[in-house]
C-alpha positions as CSV (number, residue, x, y, z in Angstrom):
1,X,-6.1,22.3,-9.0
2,X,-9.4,20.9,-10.8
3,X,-9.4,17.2,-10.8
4,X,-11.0,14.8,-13.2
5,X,-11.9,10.6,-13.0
6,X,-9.4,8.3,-14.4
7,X,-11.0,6.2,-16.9
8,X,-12.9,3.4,-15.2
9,X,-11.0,2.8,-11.7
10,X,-13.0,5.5,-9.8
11,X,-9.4,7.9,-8.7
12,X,-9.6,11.3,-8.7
13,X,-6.8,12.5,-10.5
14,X,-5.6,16.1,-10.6
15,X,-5.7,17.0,-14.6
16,X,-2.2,18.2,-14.3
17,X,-0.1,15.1,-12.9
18,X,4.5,15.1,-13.3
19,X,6.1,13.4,-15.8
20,X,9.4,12.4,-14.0
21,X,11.1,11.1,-17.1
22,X,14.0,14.4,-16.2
23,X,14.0,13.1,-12.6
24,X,16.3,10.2,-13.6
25,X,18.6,12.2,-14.6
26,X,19.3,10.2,-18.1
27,X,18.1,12.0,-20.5
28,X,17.4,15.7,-19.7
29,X,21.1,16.8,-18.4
30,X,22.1,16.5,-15.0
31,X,19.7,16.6,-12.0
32,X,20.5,15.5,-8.7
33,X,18.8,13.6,-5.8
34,X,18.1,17.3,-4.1
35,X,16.8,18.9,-6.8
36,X,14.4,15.8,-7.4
37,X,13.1,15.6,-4.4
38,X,12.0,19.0,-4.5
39,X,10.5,19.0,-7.6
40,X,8.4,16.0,-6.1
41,X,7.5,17.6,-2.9
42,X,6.4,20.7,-4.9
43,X,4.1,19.0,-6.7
44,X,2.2,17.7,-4.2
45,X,2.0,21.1,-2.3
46,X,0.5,22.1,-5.7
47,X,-2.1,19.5,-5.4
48,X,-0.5,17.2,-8.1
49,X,-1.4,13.5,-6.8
50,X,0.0,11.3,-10.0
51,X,3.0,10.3,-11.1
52,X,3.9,8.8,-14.2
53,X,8.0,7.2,-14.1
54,X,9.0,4.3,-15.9
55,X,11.9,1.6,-14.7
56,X,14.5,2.9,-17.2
57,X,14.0,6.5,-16.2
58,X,18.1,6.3,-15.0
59,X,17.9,2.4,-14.9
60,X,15.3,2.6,-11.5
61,X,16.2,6.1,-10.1
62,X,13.5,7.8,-10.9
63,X,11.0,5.3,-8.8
64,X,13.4,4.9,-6.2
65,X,13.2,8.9,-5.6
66,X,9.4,9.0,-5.9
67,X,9.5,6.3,-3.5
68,X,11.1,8.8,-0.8
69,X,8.8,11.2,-1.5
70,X,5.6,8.6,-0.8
71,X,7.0,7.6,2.9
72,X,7.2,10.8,3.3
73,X,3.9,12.5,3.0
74,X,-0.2,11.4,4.4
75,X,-1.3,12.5,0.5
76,X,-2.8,9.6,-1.9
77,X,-0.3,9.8,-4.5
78,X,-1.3,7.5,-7.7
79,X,2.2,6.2,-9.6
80,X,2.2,5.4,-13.0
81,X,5.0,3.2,-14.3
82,X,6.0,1.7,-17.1
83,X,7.8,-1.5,-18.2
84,X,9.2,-3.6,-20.9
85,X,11.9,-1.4,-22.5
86,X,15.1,-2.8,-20.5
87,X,14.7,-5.7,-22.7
88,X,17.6,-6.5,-25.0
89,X,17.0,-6.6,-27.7
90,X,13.8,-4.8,-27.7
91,X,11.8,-7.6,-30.0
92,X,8.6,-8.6,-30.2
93,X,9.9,-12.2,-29.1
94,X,11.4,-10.9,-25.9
95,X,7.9,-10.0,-24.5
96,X,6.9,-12.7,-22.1
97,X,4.8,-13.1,-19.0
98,X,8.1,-14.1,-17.1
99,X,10.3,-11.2,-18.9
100,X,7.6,-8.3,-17.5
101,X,7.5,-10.1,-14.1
102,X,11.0,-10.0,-13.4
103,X,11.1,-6.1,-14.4
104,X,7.4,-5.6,-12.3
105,X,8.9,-7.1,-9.4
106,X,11.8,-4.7,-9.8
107,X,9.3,-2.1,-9.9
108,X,7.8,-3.2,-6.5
109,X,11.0,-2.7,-5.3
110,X,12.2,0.3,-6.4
111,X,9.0,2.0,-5.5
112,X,8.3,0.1,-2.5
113,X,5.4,-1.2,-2.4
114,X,3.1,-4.2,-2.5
115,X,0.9,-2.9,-5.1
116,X,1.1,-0.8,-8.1
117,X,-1.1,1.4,-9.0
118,X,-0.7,1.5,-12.8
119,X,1.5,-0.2,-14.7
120,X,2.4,0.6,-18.5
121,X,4.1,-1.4,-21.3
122,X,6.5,0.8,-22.3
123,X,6.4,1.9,-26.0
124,X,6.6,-1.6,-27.1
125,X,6.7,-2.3,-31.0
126,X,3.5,-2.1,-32.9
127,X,3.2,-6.5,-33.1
128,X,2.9,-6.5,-29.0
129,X,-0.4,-5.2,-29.2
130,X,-1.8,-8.1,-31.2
131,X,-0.5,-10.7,-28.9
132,X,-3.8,-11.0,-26.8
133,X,-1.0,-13.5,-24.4
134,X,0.7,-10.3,-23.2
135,X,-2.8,-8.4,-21.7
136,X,-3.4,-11.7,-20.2
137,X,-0.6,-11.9,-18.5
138,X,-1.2,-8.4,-16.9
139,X,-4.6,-9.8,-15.8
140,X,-2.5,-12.7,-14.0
141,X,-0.6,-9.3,-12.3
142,X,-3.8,-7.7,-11.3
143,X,-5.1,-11.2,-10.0
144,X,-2.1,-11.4,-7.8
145,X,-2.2,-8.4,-6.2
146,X,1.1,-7.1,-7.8
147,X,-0.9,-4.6,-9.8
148,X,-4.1,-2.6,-9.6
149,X,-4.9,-1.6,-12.8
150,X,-3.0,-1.9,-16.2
151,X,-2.1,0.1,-19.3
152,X,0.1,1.1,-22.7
153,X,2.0,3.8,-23.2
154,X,1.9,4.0,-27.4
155,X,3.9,5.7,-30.4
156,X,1.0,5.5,-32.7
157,X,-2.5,6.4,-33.1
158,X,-3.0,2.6,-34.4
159,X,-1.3,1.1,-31.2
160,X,-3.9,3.0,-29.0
161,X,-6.8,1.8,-30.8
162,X,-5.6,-1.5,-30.7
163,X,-4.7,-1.8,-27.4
164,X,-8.6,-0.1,-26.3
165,X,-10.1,-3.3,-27.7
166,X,-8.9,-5.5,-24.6
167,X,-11.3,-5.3,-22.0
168,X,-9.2,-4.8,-19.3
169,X,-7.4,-2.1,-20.0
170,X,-7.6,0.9,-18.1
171,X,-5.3,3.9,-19.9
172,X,-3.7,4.5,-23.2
173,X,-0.5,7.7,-23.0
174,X,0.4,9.0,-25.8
175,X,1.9,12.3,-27.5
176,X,-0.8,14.8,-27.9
177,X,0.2,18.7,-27.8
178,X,-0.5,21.4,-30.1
179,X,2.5,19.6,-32.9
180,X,0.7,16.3,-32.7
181,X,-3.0,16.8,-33.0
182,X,-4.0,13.4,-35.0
183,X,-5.1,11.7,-31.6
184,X,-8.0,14.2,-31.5
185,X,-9.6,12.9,-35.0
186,X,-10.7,9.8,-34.0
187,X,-8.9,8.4,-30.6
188,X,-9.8,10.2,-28.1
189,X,-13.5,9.4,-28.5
190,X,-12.9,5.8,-28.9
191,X,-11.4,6.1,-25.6
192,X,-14.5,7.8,-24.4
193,X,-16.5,5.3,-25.8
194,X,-15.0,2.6,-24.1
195,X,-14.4,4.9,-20.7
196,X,-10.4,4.3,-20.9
197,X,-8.4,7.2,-19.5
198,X,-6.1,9.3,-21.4
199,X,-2.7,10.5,-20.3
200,X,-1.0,12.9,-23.0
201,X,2.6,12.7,-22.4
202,X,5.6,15.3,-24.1
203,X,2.9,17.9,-24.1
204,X,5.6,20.9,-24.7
205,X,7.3,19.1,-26.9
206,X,10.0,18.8,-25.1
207,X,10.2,22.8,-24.5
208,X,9.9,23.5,-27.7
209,X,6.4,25.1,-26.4
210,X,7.9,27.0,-23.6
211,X,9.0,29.5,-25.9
212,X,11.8,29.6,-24.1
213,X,14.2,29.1,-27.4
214,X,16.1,29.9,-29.8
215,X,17.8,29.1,-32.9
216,X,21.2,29.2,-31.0
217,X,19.6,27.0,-28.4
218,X,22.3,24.7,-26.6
219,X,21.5,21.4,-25.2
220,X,23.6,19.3,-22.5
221,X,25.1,16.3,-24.3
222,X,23.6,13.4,-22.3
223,X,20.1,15.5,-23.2
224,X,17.8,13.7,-25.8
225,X,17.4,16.5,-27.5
226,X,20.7,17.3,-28.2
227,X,21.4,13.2,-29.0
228,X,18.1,12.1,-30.1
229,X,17.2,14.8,-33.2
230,X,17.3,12.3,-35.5
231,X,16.0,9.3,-33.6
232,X,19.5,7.9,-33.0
233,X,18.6,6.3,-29.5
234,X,14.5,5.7,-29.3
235,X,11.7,7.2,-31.9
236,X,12.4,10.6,-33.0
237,X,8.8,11.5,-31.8
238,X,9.8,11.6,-28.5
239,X,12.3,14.3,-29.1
240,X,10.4,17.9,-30.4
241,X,7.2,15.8,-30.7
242,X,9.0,14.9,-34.0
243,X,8.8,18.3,-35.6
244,X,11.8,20.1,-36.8
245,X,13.3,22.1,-34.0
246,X,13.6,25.0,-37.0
247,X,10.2,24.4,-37.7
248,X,9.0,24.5,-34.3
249,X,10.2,27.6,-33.2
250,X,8.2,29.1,-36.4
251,X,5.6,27.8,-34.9
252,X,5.7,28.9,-31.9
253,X,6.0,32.7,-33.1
254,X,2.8,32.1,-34.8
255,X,1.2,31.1,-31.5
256,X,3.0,33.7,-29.2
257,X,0.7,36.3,-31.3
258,X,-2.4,34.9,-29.8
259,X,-1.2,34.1,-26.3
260,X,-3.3,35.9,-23.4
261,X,-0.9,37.9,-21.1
262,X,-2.2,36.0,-18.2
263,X,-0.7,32.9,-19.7
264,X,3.0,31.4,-19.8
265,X,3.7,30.4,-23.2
266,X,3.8,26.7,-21.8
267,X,0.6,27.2,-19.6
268,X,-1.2,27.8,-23.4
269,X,-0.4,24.8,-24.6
270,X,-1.1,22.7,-20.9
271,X,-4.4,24.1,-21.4
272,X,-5.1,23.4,-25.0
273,X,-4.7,19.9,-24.4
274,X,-7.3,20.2,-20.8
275,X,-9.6,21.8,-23.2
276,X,-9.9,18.2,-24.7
277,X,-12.7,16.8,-22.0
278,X,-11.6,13.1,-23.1
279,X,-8.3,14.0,-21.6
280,X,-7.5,12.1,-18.0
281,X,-4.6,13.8,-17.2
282,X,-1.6,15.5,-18.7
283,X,2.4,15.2,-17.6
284,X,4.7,18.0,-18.6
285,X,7.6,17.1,-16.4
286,X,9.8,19.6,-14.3
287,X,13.4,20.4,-12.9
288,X,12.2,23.2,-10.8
289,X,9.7,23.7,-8.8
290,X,9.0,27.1,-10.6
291,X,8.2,24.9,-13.6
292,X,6.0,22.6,-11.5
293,X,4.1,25.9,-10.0
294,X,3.8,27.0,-13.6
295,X,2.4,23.8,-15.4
296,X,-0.1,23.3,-12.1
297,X,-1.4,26.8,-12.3
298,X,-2.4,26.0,-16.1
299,X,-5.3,24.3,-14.5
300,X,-7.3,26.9,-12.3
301,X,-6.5,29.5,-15.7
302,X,-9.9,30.4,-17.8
303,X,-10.6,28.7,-20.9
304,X,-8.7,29.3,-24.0
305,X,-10.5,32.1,-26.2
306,X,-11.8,30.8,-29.5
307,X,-9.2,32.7,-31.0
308,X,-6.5,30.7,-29.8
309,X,-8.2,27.5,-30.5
310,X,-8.4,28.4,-33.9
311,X,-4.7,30.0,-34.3
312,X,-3.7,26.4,-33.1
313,X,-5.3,24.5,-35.3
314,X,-4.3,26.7,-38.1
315,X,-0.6,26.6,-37.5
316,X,-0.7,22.6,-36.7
317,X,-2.0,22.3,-40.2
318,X,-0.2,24.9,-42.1
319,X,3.3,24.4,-40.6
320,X,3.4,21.3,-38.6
321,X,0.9,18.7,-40.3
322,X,3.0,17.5,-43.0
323,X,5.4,16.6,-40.9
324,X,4.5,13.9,-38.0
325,X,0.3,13.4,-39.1
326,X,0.8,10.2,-41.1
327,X,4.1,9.1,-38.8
328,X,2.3,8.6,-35.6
């Protein structure tokens, strides 16, 4: 595992960190406690030290099972949550300093801890990020030792270069994979610029770059992407990166041609998004721990040949562009 720094807070971070999103069991089918504590001790015997969860990944489970995992290993594991989307309604209006502190000190809880690491506003809508009151009140967290470092979690390219312009802010997630390239026009080196550290989340579009499907593909019913193909329960670009799952598996065909034989399908495409140097750290998440031995290995792999690179880029814009550039 290769490791790379984390914006401006001096960690170490292994460049292929677990999304745990499918470790809350309320969106990706059914996983239980076993099978996510596994996945979690697997990744840190691949060398994986951060997490990224959130406090509605199954209303709290998901930190309270990361939590197990932490008393039980010596490792320096940094978590990554995220908050403000139990609010309800989700409006503008409803973020407040005294809203996000009664869901941080939730967090505490659930993970517990005194401190967090990193904490994330959750997707919030765009309006949040011009409220300059709402980053100050996360510098009133960080000031009271409830928080170490703050940052967003976005939907849009817009919201991430927004959100650099506060001083204090430490990292910017958002969906970057070979379906949703805009970030790589102009965001990721205003992030450089301004040394804030990029975490690119749904990096195989939701499987889609596996390769592991099909047209006749079945999904679980309490799985977003059997509920969420049309954005019926949160933005659509969370589900397939927002491509057409029809589309997306024409896509994939395209880039199967040009895969190395010493690469998974979904390795490729972990390592077409390390190949980006502004990149912090990426978080495919796992329900085995022969997908989190697969996604980890993606790291020590060779570079991508040009060929590839360019088969990528060709495909984003000839199949995939129309679709999600201008959305997101």
């Amino acid at each position: 595992m290769k490791y790379r720094e984390f914006g401006k807070t001096g960690w170490e971070v292994s460049e292929v960190g677990l999304g745990t999103w499918a470790l809350g069991s309320d969106a990706w089918g059914d996983v239980d406690e076993d099978q996510a504590l596994e996945v979690l001790e697997e990744a840190i015997d691949q060398g994986i030290n951060f997490f990224d969860t959130a406090d509605v990944y199954g209303d709290g489970v998901s930190e309270q099972r990361i939590a197990k995992v932490l008393d039980e290993t010596d490792e320096r594991i940094y978590v990554a949550t995220k908050f403000g989307r139990r609010l309800e309604p989700h409006m503008p209006g409803r973020y407040t300093k005294e809203n996000l502190e009664r869901f941080l000190d939730r967090s505490l809880k659930n993970l517990d801890v005194d401190t967090i690491d990193l904490i994330q506003l959750h997707c919030p809508p765009t309006e949040v990020y011009y409220r300059p009151e709402i980053f100050e009140a996360l510098e009133e967290f960080v000031e009271q030792g409830k928080i170490q470092y703050y940052g967003v979690s976005v939907e849009k390219v817009e919201e991430g270069l927004k959100a650099i312009e506060y001083p204090g802010l430490t990292s910017v997630q958002i969906i970057f994979n070979i379906f949703r390239q805009r970030p790589a026009d102009l965001f990721l080196r205003r992030c450089r610029e301004e040394n804030v550290a990029v975490i690119p989340r749904v990096p195989l579009a939701s499987g889609l770059l596996t390769g592991k499907y099909g047209k006749d593909a079945n999904f679980p019913e309490n799985d977003h992407r059997n509920f969420n193909r049309d954005g019926e329960a949160f933005d659509v670009g969370e589900t397939f990166a927002g491509v057409d799952f029809e589309t997306g598996l024409e896509a994939v065909n395209r880039l199967e041609a040009v895969r190395p034989e010493n690469y998974s399908m979904a390795q490729m495409s972990i390592k077409w998004i390390l190949s980006h140097d502004e990149v912090s750290v990426v978080i495919p998440g796992a329900k085995s721990k022969e997908h989190v031995r697969d996604n980890a290995e993606s790291s020590d792999l060779p570079e991508l040949p040009p060929e590839v690179m360019k088969e990528a880029r060709n495909t984003y814009e000839e199949l995939i562009k129309e679709q999600v550039h201008h959305r997101w």
